[in-house]
N, C-alpha and C positions, 0 to 999 in steps of 0.2 A: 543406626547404620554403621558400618565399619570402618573405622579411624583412617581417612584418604593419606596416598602417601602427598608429598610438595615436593617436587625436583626443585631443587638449590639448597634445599635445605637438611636433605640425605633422608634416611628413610625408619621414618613412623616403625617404632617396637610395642606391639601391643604387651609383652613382656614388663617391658621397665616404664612405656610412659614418657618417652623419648624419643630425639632423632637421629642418628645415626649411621654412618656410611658400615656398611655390614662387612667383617670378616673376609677377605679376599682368600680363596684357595692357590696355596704354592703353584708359579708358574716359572718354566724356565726361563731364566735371562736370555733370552733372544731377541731380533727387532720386531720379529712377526709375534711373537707371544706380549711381548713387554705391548706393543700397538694395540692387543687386543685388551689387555690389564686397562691401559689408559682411556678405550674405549668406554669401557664397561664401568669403569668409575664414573666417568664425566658424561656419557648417554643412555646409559641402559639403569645405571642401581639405584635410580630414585625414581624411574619410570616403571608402572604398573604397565600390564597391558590392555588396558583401556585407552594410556594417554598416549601409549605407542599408536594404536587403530587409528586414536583423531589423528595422531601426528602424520599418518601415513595418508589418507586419506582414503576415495576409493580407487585410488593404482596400489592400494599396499598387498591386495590379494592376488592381483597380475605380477606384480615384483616379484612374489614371495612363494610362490607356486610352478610346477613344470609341470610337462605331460610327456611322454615319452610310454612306449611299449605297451600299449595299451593301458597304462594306468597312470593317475595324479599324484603328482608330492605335493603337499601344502603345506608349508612353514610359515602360514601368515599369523597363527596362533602362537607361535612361540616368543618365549619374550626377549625378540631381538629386530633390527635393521636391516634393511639391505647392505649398511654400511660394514653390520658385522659380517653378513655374507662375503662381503668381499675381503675386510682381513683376513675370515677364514681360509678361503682362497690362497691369501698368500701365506698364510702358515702351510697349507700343504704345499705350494712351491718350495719353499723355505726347506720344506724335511723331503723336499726330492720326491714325491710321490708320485708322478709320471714315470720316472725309473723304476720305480718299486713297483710298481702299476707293469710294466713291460718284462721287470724281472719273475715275474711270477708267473706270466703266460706262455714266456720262453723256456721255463724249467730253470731257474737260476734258484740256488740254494737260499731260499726263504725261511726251513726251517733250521733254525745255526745250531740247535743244542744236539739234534740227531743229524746233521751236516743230510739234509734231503730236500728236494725242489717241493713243490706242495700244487700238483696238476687234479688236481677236480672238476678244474677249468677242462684239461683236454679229453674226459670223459665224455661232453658231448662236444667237441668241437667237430667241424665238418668244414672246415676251408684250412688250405697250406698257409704255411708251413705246419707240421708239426713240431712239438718240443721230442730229443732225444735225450734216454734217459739210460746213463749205464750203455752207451752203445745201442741201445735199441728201439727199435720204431714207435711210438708209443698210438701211432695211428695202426697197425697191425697188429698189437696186442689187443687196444679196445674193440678192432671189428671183430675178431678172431671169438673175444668173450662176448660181446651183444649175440655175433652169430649161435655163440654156446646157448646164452638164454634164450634166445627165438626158437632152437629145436626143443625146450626143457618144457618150455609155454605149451607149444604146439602141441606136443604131446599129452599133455595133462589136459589140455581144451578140448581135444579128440577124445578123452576119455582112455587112451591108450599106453596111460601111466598105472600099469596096473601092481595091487598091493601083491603081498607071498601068495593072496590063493586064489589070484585072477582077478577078484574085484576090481574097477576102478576106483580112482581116487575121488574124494568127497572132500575132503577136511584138509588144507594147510594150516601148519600151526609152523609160526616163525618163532625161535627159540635166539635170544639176543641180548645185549643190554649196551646202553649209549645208544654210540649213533648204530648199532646195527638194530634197534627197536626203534628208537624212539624218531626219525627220518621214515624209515618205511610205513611204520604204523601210524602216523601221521597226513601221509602224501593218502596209505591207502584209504582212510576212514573221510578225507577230503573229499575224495574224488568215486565215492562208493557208486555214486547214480552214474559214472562212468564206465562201471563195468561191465568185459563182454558177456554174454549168451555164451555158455560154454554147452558141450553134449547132455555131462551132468553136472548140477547145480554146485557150484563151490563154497565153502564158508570157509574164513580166513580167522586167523585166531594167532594173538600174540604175546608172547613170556615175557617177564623179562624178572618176577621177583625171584629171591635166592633163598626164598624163604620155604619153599617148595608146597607151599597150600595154592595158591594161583593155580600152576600146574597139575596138581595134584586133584582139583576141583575139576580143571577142565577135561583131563582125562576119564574122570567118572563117567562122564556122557559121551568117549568115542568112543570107534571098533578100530582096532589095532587093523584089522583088514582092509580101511579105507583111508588110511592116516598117514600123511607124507609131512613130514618134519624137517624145515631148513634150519640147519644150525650155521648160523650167522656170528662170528668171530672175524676180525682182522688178524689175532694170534694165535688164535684155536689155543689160546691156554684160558681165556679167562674164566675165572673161579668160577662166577656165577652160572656163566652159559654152560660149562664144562657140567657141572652141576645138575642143571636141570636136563642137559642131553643124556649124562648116566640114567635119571629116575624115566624117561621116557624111551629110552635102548632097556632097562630095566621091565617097565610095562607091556614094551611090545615081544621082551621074551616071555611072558605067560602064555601068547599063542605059540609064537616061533621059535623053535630050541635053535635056531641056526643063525648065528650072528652075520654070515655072507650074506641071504638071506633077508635082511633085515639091515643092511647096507646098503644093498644092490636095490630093496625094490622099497623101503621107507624114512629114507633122509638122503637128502643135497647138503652137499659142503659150503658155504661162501666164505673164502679167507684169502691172506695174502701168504699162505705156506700149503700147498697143495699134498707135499712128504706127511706132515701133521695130517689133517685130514686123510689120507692114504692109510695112516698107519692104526687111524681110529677104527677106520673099519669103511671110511666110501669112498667107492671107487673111483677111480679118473673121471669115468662120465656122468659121475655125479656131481662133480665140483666146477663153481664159476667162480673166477677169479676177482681177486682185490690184491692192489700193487701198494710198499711199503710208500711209495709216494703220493699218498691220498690218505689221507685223515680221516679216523671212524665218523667224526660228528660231519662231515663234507663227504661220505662213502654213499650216500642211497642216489646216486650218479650211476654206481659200480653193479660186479653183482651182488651186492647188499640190498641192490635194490629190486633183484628178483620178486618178492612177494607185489609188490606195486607191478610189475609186468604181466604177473598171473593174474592179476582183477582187473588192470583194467588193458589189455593186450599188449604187445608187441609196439603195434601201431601207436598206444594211447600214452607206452612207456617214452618211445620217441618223441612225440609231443612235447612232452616234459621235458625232455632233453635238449628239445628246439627251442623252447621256451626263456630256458638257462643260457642257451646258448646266444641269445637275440639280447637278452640284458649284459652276458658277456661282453659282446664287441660293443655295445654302448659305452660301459663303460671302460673299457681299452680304448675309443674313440673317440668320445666327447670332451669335450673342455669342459673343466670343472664347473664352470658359470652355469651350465647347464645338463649336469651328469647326476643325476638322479643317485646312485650309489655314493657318491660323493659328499653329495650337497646333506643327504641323510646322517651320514656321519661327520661332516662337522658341522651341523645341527647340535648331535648326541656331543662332540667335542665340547661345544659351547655349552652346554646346561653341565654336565659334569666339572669343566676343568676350570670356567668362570664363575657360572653360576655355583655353584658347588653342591649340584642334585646326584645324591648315592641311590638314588631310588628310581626302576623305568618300571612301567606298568605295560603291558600287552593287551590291547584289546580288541579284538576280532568280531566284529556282529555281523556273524554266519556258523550258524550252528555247524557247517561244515568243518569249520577251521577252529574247534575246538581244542585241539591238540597243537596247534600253532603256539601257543603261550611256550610250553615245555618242549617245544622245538629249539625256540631261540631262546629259552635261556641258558639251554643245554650249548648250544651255538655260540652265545658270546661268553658265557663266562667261564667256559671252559675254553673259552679261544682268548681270553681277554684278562681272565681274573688272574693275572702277574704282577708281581711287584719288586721285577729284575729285566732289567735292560736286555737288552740282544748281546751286549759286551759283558752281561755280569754285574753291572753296579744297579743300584739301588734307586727304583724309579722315582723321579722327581716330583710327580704330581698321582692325581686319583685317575685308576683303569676303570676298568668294568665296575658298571654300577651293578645291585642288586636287582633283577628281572624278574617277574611275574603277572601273572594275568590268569586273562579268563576270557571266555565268550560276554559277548557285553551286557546282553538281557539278566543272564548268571550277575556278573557283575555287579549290575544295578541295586541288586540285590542284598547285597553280599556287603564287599569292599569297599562302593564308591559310598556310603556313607562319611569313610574314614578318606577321603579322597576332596570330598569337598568340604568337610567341616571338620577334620584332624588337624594332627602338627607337622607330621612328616613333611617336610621338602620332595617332589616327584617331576616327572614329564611323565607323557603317557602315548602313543601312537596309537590312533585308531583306524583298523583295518576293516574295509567293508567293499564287498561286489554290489554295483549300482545294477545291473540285470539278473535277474533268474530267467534260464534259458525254460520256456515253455514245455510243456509235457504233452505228449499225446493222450497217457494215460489218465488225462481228467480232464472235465467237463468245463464248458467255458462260463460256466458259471461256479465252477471249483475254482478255475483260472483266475479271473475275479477278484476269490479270497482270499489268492495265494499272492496276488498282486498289492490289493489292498493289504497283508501282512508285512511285505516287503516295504514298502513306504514307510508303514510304521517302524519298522526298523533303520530304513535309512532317517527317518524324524530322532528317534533317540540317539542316535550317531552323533550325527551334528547336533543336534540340541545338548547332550553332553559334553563334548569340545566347546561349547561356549558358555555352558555353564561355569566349567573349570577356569575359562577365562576371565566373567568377568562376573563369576559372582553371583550376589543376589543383585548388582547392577541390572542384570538383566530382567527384573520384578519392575512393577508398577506399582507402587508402593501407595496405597490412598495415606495423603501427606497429613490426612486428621488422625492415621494411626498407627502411634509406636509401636515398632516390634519388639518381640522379646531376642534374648540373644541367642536364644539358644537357634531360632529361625533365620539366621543371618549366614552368609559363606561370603569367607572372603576372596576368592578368587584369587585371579592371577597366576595360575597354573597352568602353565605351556604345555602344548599337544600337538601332536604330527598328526596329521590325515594322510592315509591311502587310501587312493579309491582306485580297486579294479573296475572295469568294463564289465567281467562277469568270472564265473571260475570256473577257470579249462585247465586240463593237465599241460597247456600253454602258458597261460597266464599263472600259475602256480607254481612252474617253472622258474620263471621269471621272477617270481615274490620271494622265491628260496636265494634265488641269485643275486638276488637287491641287498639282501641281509649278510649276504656272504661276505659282499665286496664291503660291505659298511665295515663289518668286523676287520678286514684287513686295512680298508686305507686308516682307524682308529688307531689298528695296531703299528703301521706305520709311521704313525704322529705320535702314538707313545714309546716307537723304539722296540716294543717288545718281540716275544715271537707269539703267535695266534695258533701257531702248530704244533706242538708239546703238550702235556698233559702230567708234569712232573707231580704234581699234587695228587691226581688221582691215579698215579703208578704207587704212591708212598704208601694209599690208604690199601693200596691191593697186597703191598709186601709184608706190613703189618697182620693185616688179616690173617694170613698164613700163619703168622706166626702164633697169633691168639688162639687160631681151630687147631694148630698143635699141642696148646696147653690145653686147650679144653678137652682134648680126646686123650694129652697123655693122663689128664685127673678121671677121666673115664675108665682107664685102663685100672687104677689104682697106683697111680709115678705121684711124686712131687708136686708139692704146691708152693715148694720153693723159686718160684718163678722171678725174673726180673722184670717185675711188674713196678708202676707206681702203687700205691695202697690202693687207691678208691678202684683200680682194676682188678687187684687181688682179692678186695673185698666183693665185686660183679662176678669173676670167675667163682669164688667161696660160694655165693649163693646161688651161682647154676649149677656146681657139683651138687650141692647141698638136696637141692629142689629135684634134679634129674635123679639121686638116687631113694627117692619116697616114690 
């Protein structure tokens, strides 16, 4: 069996053969950090979380658990106290996060390096005050744009979106990349059995590589006469999206010689520059609006989030929005002892900044929420992955960890091998709906199977969170026979539970806005900004720069480039290859 840790006497390395107090990660000198350092040495670093469970008894999973908006937090599995709960608590006192909590629903400049408020929040808000921004109502701009996609909907549902030669439309292909793909396409493949009954049948279809085979596949199998194309940019410049809209403005001229044409009756605009769009070629009343103060990866609030409107209605997009809206004021309103947004991030605080875990796993068991993994990690670590203050110095401790996941079944499969019996240091959250809402369309004895599958699902759920917990502790081990090592895990690997009630484009709402507010009150506590993207602005300037070397070596120009070598030497062998 695996080498037990001994509190007092620091903690068992299966490594050296030793015991020893482990490597502490840089924390700031403060009273609430330094409190939490002193914690974790003297209660938490030589306790497994086995001796925490006895220690806690059984109040430790009423302690260490809420309920709120239809869904659970359970932090009993993580390897911490109530005790840490509460200095966390006051390290977010400590960094003012009740202020920063109110400055970012009032429109207070949150994001410092683009001097812009960061209102995602007032995308679906529905009670006063509103935030004003730049002098303007920002409650009459958002009805002004939902009203714009409620007639965009209605019409394509009617079937009275018709393509250049009268057909209606069949086929939306969303054409995007970030958060204008990866949020929509997401919310839509979620909530697919939410879709309405439309006149004629829709099928929804999403871009995002720059590679141009994706697109290029999917087009083989449409008719330019039933094809309505959202092109999805917050700057209507970006390379990729720009890209893939010329090869499909390009396809739909092989029917239509008329680029008005083929404005007017086969692409919507969504951006925050309506002139750009104008000038592409779609008209006014093809474009719904996204404002420079809302963030691509927090845009599918906006109209970014048109394709999600068209599948599952109007009515089903508002849900969503009410959804978000309900975890909103919780957290604008709750005391952190019991704020569910909150209490999730400095959870994630604590495993990163004490424990010192660079590794968070996403695990969703609901084949719905597939696409959940690559939501949020798009989410925090593009909101998170900094390593510069809000003033410009040089961040004192570890941000955003590395994110990944999968569906859990997938999983099982796959990675948790390396999860339970690897080396890596991790946390994991696992997300799972405790109902499946009933179907008409099958028999109560399909019902039944579909019942008895979900159990089995919710059994590997939790059976997994405590495997990671505690191990092959959790075996019965007949004591007349040694195992081999290779049979053995050593446990002690901390996990978050979400349990939804079920998934509605309510509670889905709500699960996006959980993650959101995590990412900010995180980024609060580490100082930084959550709303920039300075790193993936670099790789975009770069780029250009490279597709002008590559096409001026096409041309037959210079390979006198100021390149590093090993790039001189990747451009040499695409000129070289491109011209055989």
């Amino acid at each position: 069996m695996s080498q037990p840790f001994t509190a007092g006497k620091g903690c068992f390395s299966s490594q050296t053969g030793k015991y020893a107090l482990p490597n502490m990660p840089t924390t700031p000198n403060t009273p609430a950090w330094q409190a939490l350092s002193q914690h974790f040495q003297q209660d938490i670093a030589c306790q497994p979380l086995k001796q925490l469970f006895a220690a806690g008894g059984e109040a430790r999973f009423d302690d260490l658990s809420w309920q709120a908006q239809g869904m659970l937090l359970d932090l009993s599995k993580q390897r911490l106290q109530t005790k840490t709960m509460t200095l966390l608590q006051d390290l977010a006192e400590e960094c003012q996060l009740k202020q920063a909590v109110e400055n970012l629903f009032n429109g207070g400049i949150v994001n410092h390096s683009e001097l812009r408020p960061a209102l995602h929040t007032a995308l679906r808000q529905t009670t006063k005050p509103f935030p004003i921004v730049d002098g303007q109502d920002t409650q009459q701009l958002i009805a002004e744009n939902l009203a714009n996609m409620q007639g965009i909907v209605e019409k394509v549902h009617a079937g009275q979106w018709l393509g250049y030669s009268g057909q209606p439309i069949n086929t939306i292909v969303n054409i995007g990349v970030g958060g204008s793909d990866v949020g929509p396409n997401m919310v839509c493949y979620a909530l697919d059995e939410f879709a309405v009954e439309t006149k004629y049948p829709l099928q929804f279809l999403f871009v995002s590589s720059m590679d141009g085979s994706q697109l290029a596949e999917m087009l083989h199998n449409l008719d330019q006469a039933t094809t309505l194309f959202i092109l999805a940019s917050k700057t209507f410049t970006t390379l990729d999206t720009m890209a893939n809209a010329e090869t499909a403005r390009a396809w739909l001229r092989k029917k239509i010689p008329n680029d008005t044409a083929i404005g007017k009756h086969h692409f919507i605009g969504s951006s925050a520059y309506p002139e750009r769009m104008g000038a592409w070629g779609i008209p006014a009343q093809n474009q719904v609006a996204l404002w420079d103060w809302v963030g691509g990866r927090y845009s599918l609030w906006s109209g970014i989030g048109l394709p999600i409107a068209l599948k599952i209605g109007m009515a089903g997009f508002k849900q969503l929005l009410a959804g978000a809206e309900g975890m909103d004021q919780h957290f604008r309103h709750t005391d952190f002892g019991h704020n569910l947004p909150v209490l999730l991030a400095l959870a994630g605080i604590w495993n990163i900044n004490l424990l010192g875990l660079k590794a968070h796993t996403i695990l969703p068991y609901d084949g719905r929420l597939k696409l959940l993994p690559n939501y949020l990690s798009q989410l925090e670590m593009e909101s998170n992955g900094k390593s510069v203050t809000s003033t410009g110095q040089k961040v004192a401790m570890n941000t955003s960890p590395v994110i990944w996941g999968d569906v859990g079944a997938n999983a099982q499969h796959a990675f948790f091998q390396l999860l339970h019996q690897g080396t890596p240091a991790f946390y994991a959250d696992f997300i799972v709906p405790v109902k499946r809402a009933p179907s008409n369309e099958y028999t109560k004895a399909t019902q039944a199977l579909l019942q008895h599958q979900q159990d089995l699902n919710l059994a590997n759920c939790v059976a997994q969170s405590r495997v990671l917990m505690l191990g092959d502790n959790v075996l019965r081990w007949d004591d007349t026979q040694e195992q081999s090592a290779d049979r053995l895990y050593a446990g002690n690997h901390g996990s978050t539970t979400i349990m939804m009630d079920e998934l509605t484009p309510f509670s889905l709402g709500g699960l996006i806005a959980l993650y959101e507010h995590k990412v900010y009150v995180q980024a609060v506590i580490w100082d930084i900004n959550p709303f920039d993207q300075w790193g993936v602005e670099l790789g975009k300037q770069i780029a250009k720069t490279t597709l002008n070397a590559i096409q001026r070596r096409q041309q037959g120009g210079t390979k006198n480039d100021d390149f590093d070598v090993s790039t001189q030497g990747l451009l040499n062998y695409i000129q070289e290859k491109g011209e055989k």
